[in-house]
N, C-alpha and C positions, 0 to 999 in steps of 0.2 A: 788450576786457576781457582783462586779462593774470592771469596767476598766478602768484604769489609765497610766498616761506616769510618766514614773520616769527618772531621769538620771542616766545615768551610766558613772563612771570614771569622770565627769564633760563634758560629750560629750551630748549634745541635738539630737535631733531628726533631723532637717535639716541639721548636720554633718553629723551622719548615713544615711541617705539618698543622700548626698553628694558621700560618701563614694560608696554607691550602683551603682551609677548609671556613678561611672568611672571604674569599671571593665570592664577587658579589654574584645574581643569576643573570645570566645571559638572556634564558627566555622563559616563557611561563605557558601551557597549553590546557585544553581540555578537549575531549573526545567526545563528540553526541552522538547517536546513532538513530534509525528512521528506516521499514518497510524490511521485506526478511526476500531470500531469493533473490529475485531476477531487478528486485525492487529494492533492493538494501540501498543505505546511501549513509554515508560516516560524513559529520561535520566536521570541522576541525579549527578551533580558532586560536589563534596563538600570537603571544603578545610578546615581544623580543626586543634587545635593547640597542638602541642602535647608535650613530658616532651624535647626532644631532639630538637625541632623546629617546623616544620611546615609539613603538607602533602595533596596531594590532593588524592582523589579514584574517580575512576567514576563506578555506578551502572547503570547498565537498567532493567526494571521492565515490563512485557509486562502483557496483559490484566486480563489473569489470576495470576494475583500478586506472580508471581516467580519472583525473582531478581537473576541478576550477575554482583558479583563484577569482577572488572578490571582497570588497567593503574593507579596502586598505585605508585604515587611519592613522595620521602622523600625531605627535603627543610630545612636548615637550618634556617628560620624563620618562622614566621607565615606568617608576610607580604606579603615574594616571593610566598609564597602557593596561598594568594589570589590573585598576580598577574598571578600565572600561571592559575588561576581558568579563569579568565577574559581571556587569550590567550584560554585558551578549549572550551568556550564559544563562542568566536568566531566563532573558528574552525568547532563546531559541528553546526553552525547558518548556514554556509559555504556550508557546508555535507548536508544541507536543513532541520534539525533538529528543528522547532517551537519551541519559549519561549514561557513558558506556560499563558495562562490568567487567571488572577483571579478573582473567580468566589464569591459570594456574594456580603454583601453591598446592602444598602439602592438603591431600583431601585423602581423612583416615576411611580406609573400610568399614563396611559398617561391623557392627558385633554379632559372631555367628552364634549365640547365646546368651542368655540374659539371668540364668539362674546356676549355679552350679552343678554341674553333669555330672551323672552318674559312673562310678568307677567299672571297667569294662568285666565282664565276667573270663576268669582267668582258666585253664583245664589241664589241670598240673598238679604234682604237687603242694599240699597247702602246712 
């Protein structure tokens, strides 16, 4: 079974691909955080686009992974959705609410030297 690019309609690959990568965004979020342990709670407010315009919700999630939804606003675009997203985000930065940090990613060892080491003593012929 081999695989191959064919065209389609007279359209190449780097059209379709074109095509892909301007669609528009569906939703836009951001992540707060709040209290550590038994007492953590993750915000979560996210602004998404819908048949009628735009909306944002805000969730909180607390340690043992229960959520509640709340402060559902409808928005005649998507756009205003993700500006009011950006005013909640504020707000809730305000309220003392922590963006959350991201946690992976390439994290080098540190340096187990910092000057160049001395060459080992050899007990051999020289």
């Amino acid at each position: 079974m081999s695989m191959r690019t064919e065209k389609t309609n007279g359209a190449t690959e780097e059209a379709v691909a074109s095509v892909a990568a301007e669609k528009p965004a569906k939703r836009a979020s951001v992540s707060l955080t709040a209290g550590e342990g038994d007492k953590f709670v993750r915000l979560t407010v996210l602004a998404r686009r819908t048949r009628t315009g735009g909306e944002t919700v805000v969730t909180t999630t607390d340690a043992k992974k229960k959520s509640v939804r709340g402060m559902t606003t409808k928005f005649e675009t998507f756009e205003l959705a993700v500006a009011a997203l950006d005013k909640l985000e504020k707000d809730a930065v305000q309220k003392g609410w922590r963006k959350a940090e991201r946690a992976g990613g390439f994290k080098p060892k540190p340096d187990a030297f910092s000057a160049m080491p001395v060459a080992p003593v050899s007990k051999g012929k020289k």
